[in-house]
N, C-alpha and C positions, 0 to 999 in steps of 0.2 A: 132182569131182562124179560123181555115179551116174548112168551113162545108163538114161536111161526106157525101157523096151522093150511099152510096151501102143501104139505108133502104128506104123501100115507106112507104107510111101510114101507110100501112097494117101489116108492120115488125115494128113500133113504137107502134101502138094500141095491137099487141100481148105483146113488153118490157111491156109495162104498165100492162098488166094482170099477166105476170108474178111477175113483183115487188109484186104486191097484192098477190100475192101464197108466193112469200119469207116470205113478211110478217106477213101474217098468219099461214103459217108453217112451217118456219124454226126460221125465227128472233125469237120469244118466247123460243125454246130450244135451238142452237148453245151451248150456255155456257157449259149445262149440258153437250152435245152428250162430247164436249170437256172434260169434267172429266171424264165423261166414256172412251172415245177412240171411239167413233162411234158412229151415229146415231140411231134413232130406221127407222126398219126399214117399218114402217108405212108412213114415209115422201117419200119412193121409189111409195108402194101403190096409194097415194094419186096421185104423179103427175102422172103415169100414167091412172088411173081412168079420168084427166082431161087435157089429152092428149099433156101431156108435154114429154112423153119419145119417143127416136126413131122416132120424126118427121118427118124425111126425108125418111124412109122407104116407099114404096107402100102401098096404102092402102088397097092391098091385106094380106100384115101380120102384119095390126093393125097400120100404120102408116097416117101420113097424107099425103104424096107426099110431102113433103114441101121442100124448097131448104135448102142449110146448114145453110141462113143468120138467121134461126130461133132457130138454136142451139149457134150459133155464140153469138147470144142478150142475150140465157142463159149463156154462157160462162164469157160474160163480165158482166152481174148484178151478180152472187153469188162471182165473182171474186171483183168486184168493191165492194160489202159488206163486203169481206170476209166470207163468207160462204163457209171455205174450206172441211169440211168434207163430201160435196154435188158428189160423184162419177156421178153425168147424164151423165159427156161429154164425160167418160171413154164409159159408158153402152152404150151409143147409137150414138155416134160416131166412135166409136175404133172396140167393141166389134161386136158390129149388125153390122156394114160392111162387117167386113169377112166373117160372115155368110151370107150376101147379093151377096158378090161378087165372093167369093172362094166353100159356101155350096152348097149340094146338092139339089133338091127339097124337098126332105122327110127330111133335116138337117133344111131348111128355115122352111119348113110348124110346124116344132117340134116347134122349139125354138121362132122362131121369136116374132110372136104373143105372147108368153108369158113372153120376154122381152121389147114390146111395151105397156104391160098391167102391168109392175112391177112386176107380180106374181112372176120373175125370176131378180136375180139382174147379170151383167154378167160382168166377167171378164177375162185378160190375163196374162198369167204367164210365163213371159221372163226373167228375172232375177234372177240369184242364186248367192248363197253365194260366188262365186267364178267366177263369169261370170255376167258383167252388161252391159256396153257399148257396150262391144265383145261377140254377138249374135253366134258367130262360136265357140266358147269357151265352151259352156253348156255341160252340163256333162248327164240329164237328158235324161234316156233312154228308147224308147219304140219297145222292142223285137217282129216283129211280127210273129206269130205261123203258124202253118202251115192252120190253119183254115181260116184265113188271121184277127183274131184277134191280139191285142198286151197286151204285157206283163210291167208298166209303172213303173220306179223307177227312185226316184232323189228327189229332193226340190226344191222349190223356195222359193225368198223374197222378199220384200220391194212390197206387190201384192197389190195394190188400188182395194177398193172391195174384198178386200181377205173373209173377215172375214163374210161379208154377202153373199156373192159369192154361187148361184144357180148350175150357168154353167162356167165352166174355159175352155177356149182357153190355152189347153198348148203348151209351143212349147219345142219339144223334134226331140231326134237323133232319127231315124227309122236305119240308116245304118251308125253308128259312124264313120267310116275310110274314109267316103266319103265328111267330112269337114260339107260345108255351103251346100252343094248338097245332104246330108243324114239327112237334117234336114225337119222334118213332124209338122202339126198342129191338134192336139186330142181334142175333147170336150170330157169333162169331169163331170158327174153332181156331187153334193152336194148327200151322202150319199152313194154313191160308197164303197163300202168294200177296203181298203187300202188308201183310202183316209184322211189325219185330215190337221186340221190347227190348226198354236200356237194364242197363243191371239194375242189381237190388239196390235202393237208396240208401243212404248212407244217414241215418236217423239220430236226433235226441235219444232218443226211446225206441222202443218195441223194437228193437236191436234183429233178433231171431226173424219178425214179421217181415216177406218176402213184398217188401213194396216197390212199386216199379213204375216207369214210363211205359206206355202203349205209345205205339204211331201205326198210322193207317194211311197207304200210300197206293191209290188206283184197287183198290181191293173192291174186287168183284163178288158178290152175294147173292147167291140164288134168289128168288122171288119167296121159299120157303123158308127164309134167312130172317122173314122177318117175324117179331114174336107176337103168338097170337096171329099171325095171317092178315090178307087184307083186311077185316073188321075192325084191326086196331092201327091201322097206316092212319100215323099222325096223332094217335090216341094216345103216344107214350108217357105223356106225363103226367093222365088221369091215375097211370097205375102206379107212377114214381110217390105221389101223392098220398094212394092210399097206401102204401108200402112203409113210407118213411115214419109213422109213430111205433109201429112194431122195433123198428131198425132202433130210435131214438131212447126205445124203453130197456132193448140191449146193453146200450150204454150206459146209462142207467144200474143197470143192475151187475153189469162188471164194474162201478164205481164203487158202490156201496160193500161188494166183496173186498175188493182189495183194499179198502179203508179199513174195514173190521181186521183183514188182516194183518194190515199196520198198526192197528192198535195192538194185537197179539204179540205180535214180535219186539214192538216197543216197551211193550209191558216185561218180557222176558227180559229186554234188556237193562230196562232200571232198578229191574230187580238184584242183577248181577254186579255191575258196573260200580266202583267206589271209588266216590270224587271226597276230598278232605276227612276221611277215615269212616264214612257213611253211605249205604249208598243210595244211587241217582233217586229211589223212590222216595226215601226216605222225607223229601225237601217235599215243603207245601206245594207250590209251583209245578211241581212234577205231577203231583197226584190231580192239581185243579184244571192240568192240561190233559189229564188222560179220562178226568170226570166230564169235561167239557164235549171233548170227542167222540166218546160213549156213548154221551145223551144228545148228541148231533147224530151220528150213525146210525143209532136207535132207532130216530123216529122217520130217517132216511129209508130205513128199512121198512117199517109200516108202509111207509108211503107208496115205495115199490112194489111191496106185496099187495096193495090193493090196485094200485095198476093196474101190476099181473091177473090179478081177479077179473079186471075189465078188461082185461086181453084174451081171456079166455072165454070170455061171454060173448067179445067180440062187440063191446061197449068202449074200448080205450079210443079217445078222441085225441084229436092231433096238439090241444091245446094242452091238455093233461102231460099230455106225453112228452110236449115240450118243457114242461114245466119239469118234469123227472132228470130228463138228459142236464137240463143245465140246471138247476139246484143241485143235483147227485153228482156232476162229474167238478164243480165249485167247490164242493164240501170236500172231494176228494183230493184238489188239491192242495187245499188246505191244511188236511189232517196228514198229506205226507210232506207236506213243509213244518208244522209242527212237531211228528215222530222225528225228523231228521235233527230237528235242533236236538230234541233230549237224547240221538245218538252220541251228539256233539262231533268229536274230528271224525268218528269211525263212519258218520252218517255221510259221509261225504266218499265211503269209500266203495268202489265197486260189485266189492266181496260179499257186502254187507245187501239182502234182498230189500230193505229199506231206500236205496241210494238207487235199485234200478226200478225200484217200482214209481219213484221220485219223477226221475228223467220218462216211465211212462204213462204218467198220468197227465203228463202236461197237452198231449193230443187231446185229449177226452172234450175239450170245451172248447175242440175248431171242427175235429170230423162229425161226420151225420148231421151237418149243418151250425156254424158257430152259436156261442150261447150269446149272441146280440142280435142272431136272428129268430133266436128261441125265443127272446124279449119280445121282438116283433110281434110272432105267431101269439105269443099270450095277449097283448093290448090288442090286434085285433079283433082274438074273442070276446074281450071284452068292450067292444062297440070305440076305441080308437085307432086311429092310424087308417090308412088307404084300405 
């Protein structure tokens, strides 16, 4: 195996702290938050109080300065456990950015800080019932008045974080007839007058993930409601743009964890397991399935790590990136359709972390944009298609 060399000490000595946090407070509930639809949200509390959220923020609003490799090592342990119903990488990668990078001083100095400290769980609401991949598409409108407030109607779905969701990043039309160019980004907080959400959906996968419907009904929005301030009225989806290869390389790299980890646990299992007086590993087919996946995941993992490289240089391109999200989260479902066969009946059974990591891999290559639109973004780099 190729040793990884993007972690020092000091990014190993924190993984390890963190395992010790999974497992003291998430591993004990996972099951339950899963029969509910969601976690409690005391688990968001907790890691912030012990400076797990928003890392990489300044430690002017409540962050550590840290580089991404620190959210990266969360990514891949609650992914390598299956701890899917853990929203961090949304909150404090996705969400805290824009407000790092697009907010205004007084938008940073609100929120930030209280998404660093969990008080605030935060999320973004790009997807409606009728507009997913196709970010131009969205129907959700925000009228603004002559006050220079806005007037916000429409819905959304499938929102990670929905349902515990503080502060929503929405993305809506400010000037409908002007396409991708009339498109704005609004924060929105939790108890706003027009504001509700439905309950938690009722999922294939990621069972625990508090995913939900937003609706937006005459909701009224200060003029400072809008992110980034007037200089980005109508500018929202230059930043949705430069946002989404980071988002896509997420994916990505919680793929490739919990592939490696289904090899682990599959390997334990054929190890055990005695089918005609021998066991599962013993048989050729066993072992050319688990030599196959290896050396697919393997080079999965190179791949990501030099991504990551280019993410941190601040060189990762949107073509690259698409290429990671759908090769990594394909490969993924692959290899937990293969681990499940050489479960055989048990692979099928709930108990079993194989069988749920199965049912949550299957999202991986529709969210952060389908992998037939990741197809697109690659042949346009390379000089086809529109």
């Amino acid at each position: 195996m190729i040793t990884r060399t993007l972690f020092s000490p000091d990014h190993e000595a924190f993984r390890d702290s963190f395992r010790r946090f999974m497992q003291a407070e998430i591993a004990p509930h996972h099951a339950q938050w899963e029969a509910q639809g969601y976690v409690d949200k005391t688990v968001w509390r907790k890691a912030g109080e012990l400076g797990f959220l928003c890392m990489s923020l300044p430690e002017a609003f409540g962050g550590s300065d840290a580089d991404k490799l620190y959210s990266i090592i969360q990514m891949e342990e609650l992914s390598a456990a299956g701890f899917s119903g853990i929203g961090y990488g949304l909150h404090s990668e996705i969400v805290a950015p824009y407000l790092l990078h697009y907010g205004t001083a007084a938008q940073q100095a609100k929120y930030l800080p209280r998404l660093a400290s969990g008080d605030m769980v935060g999320a973004i609401a790009m997807t409606e019932p009728s507009a997913g991949s196709d970010l131009q598409g969205i129907k959700t409108t925000a009228h603004q008045q002559a006050d220079g407030s806005f007037v916000l109607n429409g819905s959304k779905t499938f929102i990670t974080n929905g349902w515990h969701s503080d502060l929503v990043i929405v993305v809506a039309k400010t000037n409908p007839s002007a396409g991708a160019n009339g498109t704005s980004l609004l924060l929105l907080e939790q108890g706003t007058p027009g504001f509700t959400k439905g309950k938690p959906l009722h999922k294939l996968g990621l069972k625990a993930q508090d995913t939900c419907e937003l609706f937006f009904n005459d909701v009224h929005l200060p003029a400072d409601a809008l992110l980034g301030g007037v200089d980005y009225l109508n500018k929202g989806f230059i930043g949705l743009m430069e946002q989404l290869p980071w988002e896509r390389l997420q994916i990505a790299i919680g793929a490739v964890a919990a592939s490696q980890a289904a090899i682990g646990w599959t390997l334990e299992y054929v190890k055990q397991r005695q089918v005609f007086g021998q066991t599962v590993s013993a048989f050729q087919n066993t072992r050319f399935k688990l030599a196959e996946m290896q050396t697919e995941v393997q080079i999965a993992q190179v791949f990501v790590d030099k991504c990551t490289e280019l993410l941190l240089k601040d060189q990762l391109d949107t073509a690259t990136a698409s290429m990671a999200k759908y090769w990594c989260s394909d490969l993924q479902c692959k290899v937990m359709d293969e681990c499940v066969q050489l479960h055989g009946g048990n692979g099928y059974m709930w108990e079993y972390p194989i069988t749920r990591a199965y049912a949550d891999a299957r999202v991986q290559r529709i969210y952060g944009g389908t992998n037939e639109i990741m197809k697109e973004v690659i042949t346009r780099s390379m000089g086809l298609g529109k």
